[in-house]
N, C-alpha and C positions, 0 to 999 in steps of 0.2 A: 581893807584889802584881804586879810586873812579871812573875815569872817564871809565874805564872798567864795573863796575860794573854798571854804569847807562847806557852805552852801553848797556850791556846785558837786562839791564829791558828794555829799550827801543824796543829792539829787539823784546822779549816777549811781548809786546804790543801790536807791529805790527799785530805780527803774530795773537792772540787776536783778532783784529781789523778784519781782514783779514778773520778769521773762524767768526764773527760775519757778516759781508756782506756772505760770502757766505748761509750763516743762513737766511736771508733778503731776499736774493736775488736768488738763488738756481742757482747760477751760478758758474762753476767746476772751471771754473779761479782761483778764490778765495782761493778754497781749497788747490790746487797746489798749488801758491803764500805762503799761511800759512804756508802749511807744507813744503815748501822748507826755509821759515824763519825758521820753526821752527827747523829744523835742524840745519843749519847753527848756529844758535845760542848757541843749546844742542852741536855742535865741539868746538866752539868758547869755551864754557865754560869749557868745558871735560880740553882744552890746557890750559886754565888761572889757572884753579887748579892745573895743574901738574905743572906750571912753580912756583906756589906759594909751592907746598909739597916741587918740586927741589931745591929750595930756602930757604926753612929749614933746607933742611937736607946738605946743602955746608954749 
């Protein structure tokens, strides 16, 4: 469970990272790259919470 959840911040980071260069740099790469992290990561999270409710409620 830990190692998920720093997963996840990591992730958020990235993405962070990623919209800070396109900031800098004003180049559309960037933006894509972030927000395709940043998705990824809002799925990723949406599923670790449902498997965590799922697992309460068994």
């Amino acid at each position: 469970m830990v190692v998920a959840r720093v997963l996840i911040l990591l992730l958020l980071l990235s993405a962070a990272l990623s919209f800070v260069l396109y900031a800098v740099t004003g180049q559309a790469r960037f933006k894509r790259v972030g927000l395709n992290i940043l998705r990824g990561t809002m799925v990723a999270g949406f599923v670790f919470f449902a498997v965590l409710i799922a697992q309460h409620l068994a």
